[in-house]
N, C-alpha and C positions, 0 to 999 in steps of 0.2 A: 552555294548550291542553287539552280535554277529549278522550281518545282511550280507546275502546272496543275490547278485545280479544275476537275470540269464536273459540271454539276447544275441538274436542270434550275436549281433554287439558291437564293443568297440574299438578306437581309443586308441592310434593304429593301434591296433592288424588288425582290421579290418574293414569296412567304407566303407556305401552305401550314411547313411544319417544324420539328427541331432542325431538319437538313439545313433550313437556311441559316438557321442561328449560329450552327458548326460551320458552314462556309462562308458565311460570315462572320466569322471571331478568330479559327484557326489559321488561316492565312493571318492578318493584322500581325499574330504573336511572333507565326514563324517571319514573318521580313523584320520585325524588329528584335529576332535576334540574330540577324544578318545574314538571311536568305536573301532569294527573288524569287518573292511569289507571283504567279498569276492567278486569275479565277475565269473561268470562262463559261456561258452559260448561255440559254436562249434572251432576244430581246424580245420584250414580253410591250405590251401597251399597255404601262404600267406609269404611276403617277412620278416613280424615280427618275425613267427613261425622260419624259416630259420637262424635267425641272432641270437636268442637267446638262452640263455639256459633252459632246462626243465628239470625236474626229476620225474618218475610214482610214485604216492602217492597212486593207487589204481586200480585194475582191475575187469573187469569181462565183461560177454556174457546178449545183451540185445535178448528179445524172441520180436518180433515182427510177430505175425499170425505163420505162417510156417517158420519165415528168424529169423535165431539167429547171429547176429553179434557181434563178439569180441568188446571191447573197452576199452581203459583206459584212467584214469585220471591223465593229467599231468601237475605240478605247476612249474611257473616261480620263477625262484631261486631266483633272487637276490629282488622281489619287486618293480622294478626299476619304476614302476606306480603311486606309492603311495599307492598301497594295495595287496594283495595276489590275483595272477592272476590262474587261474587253464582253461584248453582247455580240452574239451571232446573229443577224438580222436577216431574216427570210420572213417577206411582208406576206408573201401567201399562205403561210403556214404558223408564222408566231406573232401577228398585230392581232393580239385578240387582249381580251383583258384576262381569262384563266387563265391557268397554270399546266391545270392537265382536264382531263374529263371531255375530250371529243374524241368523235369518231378514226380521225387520221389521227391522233397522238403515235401510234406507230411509226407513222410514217414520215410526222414532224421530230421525234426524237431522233430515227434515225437519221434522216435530213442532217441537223445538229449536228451528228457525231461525224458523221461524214464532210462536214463543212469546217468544222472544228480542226480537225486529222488535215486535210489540204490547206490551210494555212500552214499547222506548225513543223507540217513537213515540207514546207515552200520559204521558212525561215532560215536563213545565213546560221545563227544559234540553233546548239541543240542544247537542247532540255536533258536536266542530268536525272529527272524522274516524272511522271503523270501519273498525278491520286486519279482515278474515280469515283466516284459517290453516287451509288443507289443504279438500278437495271436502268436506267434511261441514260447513261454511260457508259453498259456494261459490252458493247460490242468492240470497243474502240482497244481492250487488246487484244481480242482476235484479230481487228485489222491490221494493225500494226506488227501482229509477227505475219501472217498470211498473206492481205493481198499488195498485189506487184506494186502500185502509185504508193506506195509504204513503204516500201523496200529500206529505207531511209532511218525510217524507225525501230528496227527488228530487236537491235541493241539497248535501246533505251529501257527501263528497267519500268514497271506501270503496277499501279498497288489500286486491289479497289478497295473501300470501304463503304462496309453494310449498316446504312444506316434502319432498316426494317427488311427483313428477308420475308416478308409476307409476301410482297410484290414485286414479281420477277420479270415481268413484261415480255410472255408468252408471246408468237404470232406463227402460222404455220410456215409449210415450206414453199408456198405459191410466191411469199414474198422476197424467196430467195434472191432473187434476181436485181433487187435493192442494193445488195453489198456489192463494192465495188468487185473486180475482177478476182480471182482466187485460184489454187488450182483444188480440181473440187476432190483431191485423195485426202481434201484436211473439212472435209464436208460433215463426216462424224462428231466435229468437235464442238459444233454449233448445236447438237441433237441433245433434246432431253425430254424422253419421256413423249416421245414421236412428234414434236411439236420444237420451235428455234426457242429456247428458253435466255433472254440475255443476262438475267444474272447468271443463271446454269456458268455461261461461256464465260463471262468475268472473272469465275472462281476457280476456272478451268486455267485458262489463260493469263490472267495476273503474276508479276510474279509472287506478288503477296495478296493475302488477303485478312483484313483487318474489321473486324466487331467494335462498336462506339460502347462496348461496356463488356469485363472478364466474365460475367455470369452470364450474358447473351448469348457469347460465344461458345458456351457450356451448353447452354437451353437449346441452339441451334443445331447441334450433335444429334438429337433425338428428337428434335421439331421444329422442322424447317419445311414443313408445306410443302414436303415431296422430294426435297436435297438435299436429306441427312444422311444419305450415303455421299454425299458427294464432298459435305463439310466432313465429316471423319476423313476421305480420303487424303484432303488438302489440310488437315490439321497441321502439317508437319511447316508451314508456308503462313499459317496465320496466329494474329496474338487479338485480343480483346484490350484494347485501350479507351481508357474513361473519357467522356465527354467531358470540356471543362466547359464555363460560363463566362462571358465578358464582362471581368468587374468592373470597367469601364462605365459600358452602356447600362449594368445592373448593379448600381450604387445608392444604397435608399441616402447616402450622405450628398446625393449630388442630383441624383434623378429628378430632372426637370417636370417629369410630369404630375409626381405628387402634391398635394394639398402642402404637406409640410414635408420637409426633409428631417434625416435623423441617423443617429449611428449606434454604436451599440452601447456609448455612455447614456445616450437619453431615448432609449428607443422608446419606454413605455410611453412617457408623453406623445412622442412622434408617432409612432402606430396609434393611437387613441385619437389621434386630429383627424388623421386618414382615413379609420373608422367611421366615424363623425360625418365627414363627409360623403363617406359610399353609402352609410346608413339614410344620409338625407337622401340623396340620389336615388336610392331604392326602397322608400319606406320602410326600412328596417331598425329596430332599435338598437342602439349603441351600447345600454350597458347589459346583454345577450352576448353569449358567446358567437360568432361570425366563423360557420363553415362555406369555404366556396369550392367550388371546381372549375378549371378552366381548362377546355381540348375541346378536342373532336368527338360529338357524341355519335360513338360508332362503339360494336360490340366490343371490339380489339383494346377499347377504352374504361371498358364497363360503362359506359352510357346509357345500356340497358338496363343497369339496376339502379339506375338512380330516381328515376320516378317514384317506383315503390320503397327505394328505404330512404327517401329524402320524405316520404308522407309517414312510414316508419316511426321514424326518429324526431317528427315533428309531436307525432301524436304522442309519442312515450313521453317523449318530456313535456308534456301539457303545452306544448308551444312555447318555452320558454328557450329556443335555439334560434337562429337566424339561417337559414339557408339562400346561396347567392348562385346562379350558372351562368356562367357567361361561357357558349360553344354555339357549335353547330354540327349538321352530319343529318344524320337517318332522320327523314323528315314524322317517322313514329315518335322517335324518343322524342324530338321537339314539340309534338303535339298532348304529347305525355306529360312534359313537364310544366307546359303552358296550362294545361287542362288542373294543375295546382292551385293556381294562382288565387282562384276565388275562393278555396276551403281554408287556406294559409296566411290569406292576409294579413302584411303587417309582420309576418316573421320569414316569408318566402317570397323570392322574386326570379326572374330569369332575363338574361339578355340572350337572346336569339340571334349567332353572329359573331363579330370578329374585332375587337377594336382593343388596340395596342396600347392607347394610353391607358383604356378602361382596364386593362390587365395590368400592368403597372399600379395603378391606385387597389386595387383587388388585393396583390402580393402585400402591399406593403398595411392597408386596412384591416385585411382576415385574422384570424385569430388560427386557424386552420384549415390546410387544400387537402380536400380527399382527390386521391389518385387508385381507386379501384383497379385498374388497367388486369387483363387478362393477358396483353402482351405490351411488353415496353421497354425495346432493347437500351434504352439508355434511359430516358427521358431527363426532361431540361427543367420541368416545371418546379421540379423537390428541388433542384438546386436553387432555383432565384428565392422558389419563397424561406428555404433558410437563410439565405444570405437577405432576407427583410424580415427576420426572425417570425415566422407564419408557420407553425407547425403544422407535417405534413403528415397525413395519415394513407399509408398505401398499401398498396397486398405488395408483399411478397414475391418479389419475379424481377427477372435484366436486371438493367441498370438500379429500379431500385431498390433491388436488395444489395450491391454495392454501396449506395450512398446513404440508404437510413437505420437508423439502427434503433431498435423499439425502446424508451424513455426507462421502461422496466430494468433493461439490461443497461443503464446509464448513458442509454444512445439521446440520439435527435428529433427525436421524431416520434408514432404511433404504427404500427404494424402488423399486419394478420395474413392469413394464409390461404385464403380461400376468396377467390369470386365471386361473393353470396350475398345477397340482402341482410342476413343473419351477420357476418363478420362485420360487414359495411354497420349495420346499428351499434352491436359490440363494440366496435374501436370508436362511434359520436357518444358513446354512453363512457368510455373510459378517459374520455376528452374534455367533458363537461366537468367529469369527478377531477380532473387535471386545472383546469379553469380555476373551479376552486377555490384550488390551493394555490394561491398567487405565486407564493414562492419557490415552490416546486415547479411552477407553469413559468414565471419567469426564469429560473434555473435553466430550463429547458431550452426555452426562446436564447437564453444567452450562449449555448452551445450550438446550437445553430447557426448562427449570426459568425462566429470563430471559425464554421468551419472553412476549409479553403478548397476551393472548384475553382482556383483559374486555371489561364490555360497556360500559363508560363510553364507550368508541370508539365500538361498535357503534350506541347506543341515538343519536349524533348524526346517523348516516347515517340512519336512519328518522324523525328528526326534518324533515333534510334534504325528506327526501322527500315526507311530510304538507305541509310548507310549499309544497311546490311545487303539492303537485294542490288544496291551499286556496285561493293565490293562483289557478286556472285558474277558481274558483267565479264 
């Protein structure tokens, strides 16, 4: 099976959030278990692009309205991924160092899709499926059954997947004239909520459509930011499939970037070194239990409660907890949490930011990650830090009410149900009384460590899936 992944993000290459870690892990599984995958995505001026080599496999000029931009297609040579990498390069719109967050991002995503589409319908091969991934994707099957330079592709069978339906990438109808040619009695399809909505039309036009966790896909039914009539409608076309993790790349027995390595015969020692170290790193004491958080401090994140019940939970227990953050986002919460530092000293610290090894040593050092999140259709974090025995403490919601299950009920993890400063201390105060008790707290840590998130699972259910909307061809 030939399957095409397109996707503004991909680890490596490039990394805002779990998108890339899923487009970067999910293909890998599926080519070795003997697909042909591809990944396609923007070329970003990014330190990956820099370091490696490319070769153009294919040129040409996208018409957007009045603006014709050169572009070509260019494949990473050696595979070094696990699958065939190709970067869509339009220097006037993607040589930046972001990812998203400008003015034209409409009009660079579309760009993309449109550049994307005239290569692989300019290929000798056809493609026996095209995933999507997230509304910066989501127009590419409406063009593909609709407009005429497509014609090509009408057959071809296209699944998107939601990784966050918060963000649908709105734009009005001024900008119609972007899409390639159409005939405009298929103009309604593009419409939602008087405004060209691209995920709207994804879920419209896909032939499937797929949620990165079963209880998302439940939660989207009745909160979907404006397209919960439109997810019931399409119910009958889509399944919720779990996110897996790359035990590969996320192996405390192997992961390069740690202090010490360790597995789940000797983890106690091995998290207690890694401890140790992050503790030095950030004036923290080591024999204190270690709560961290790592994301994006945005509301969608609970970020916003973390200032006040990380000062909370500092003060109830006399200071005898260690608080670590390492994010970024809403430049309030981060002055929030920075505005700590002097009353907490010595048990509170913050990194303001983004750095991948320091996340990696966090997982495997913590003692436990709180995951407040108010929305989290799958999330990736609960899965590495069990898989580095790091008890997670989360609310209740997507994906992570699929994957934790509260220690109470003989699960993995800690758990609560509300998005509160009140639940958030609750669960550091039932964590501490956890701590403890070693053996109850190791008990814990060792079912975690067992559980299994790869993607060898995952990558059949999406298999699963392709085969069915093939067979509908």
């Amino acid at each position: 099976m030939e399957i095409f992944h397109i996707s503004a993000e991909c680890y490596p290459v490039a990394k805002v959030g779990g998108l890339a870690d899923v487009v970067g892990a999910l293909p890998k599984y599926q080519n070795n278990a003997g697909d042909k995958v591809r990944v396609v995505m923007p070329c970003y001026d990014t330190k990956f692009k820099k370091e490696n080599d490319f070769e153009c496999v294919y040129w040409g000029h996208v018409k957007l309205g009045d603006f014709n931009f050169p572009f070509n297609i260019l494949k990473e040579k050696t595979d070094k991924l696990g699958f065939e990498l190709y970067l869509v390069e339009i220097q006037e719109l993607f040589d930046r160092k972001d990812v998203y967050g400008y003015q034209d991002d409409i009009e660079r995503f579309l760009s993309f899709q449109i550049a994307t589409l005239d290569w692989i319908s300019g290929r000798s091969e056809v493609a026996d499926v095209i995933n999507c991934h997230d509304h910066h994707t989501g127009l590419i099957p409406f063009m593909m059954l609709y407009c005429h330079k497509y014609e090509k592709l009408r057959n071809i069978p296209s699944m998107i997947t939601i990784h966050n339906g918060l963000y649908q990438g709105q734009f009005g109808f001024d900008k119609l004239y972007y899409l390639p040619e159409f005939d405009l009695a298929h103009v309604n399809v593009l419409e939602w909520d008087n405004c060209i909505n691209s995920l709207a039309v994804a879920i419209k036009c896909a032939w499937a459509v797929t949620t990165v966790s079963p209880n998302y896909l439940n939660e989207i039914n009745s909160s979907a930011n404006g397209l919960e009539s439109l997810f019931n409608l399409v119910r009958y076309k889509s399944r919720g499939i779990l996110n897996g993790i790359d035990i590969e790349v996320w192996d405390p027995a192997k992961d390069a970037m740690l202090e010490k390595n360790y597995s789940i015969k000797n983890f106690e020692k091995g998290k207690q070194e890694n401890k140790e170290k992050l503790c030095n790193l950030f004036n923290l004491d080591p024999t204190k239990p270690l709560f961290s958080f790592i994301g994006r401090l945005l509301e969608e994140k609970g970020g916003d409660l973390l200032p006040h019940a990380a000062a909370l939970a500092l003060s109830e227990n006399y200071q005898q907890i260690n608080i670590l953050i390492l994010g970024s986002g809403d430049k309030v919460i981060e002055n929030q949490l920075n505005s700590l530092l002097q009353d907490y000293k010595g048990n509170y610290n913050t990194f303001i930011g983004y750095n991948e090894e320091l996340a990696h040593l966090i997982y495997a050092g913590s003692d436990f990650l709180l995951m407040p999140s108010r929305v989290e259709p799958c999330g990736l974090n609960q899965m590495y830090s069990l898989r580095y025995g790091t008890i997670p403490i989360v609310r209740r919601t997507g994906g992570l009410r699929d994957t934790v299950i509260d220690f109470g009920d003989d699960g993995n993890g800690i758990c609560h149900d509300q998005a509160t400063v009140g639940d958030i201390c609750y669960s550091i105060q039932r964590a501490v009384d956890l701590y403890d008790d070693k053996k109850h707290f190791n008990k814990i840590r060792k079912i975690g460590m067992s559980t299994d998130h790869s993607w060898e699972r995952v990558c059949q259910e999406y298999i699963e899936m392709y085969k069915l909307i093939i067979n509908k061809k």
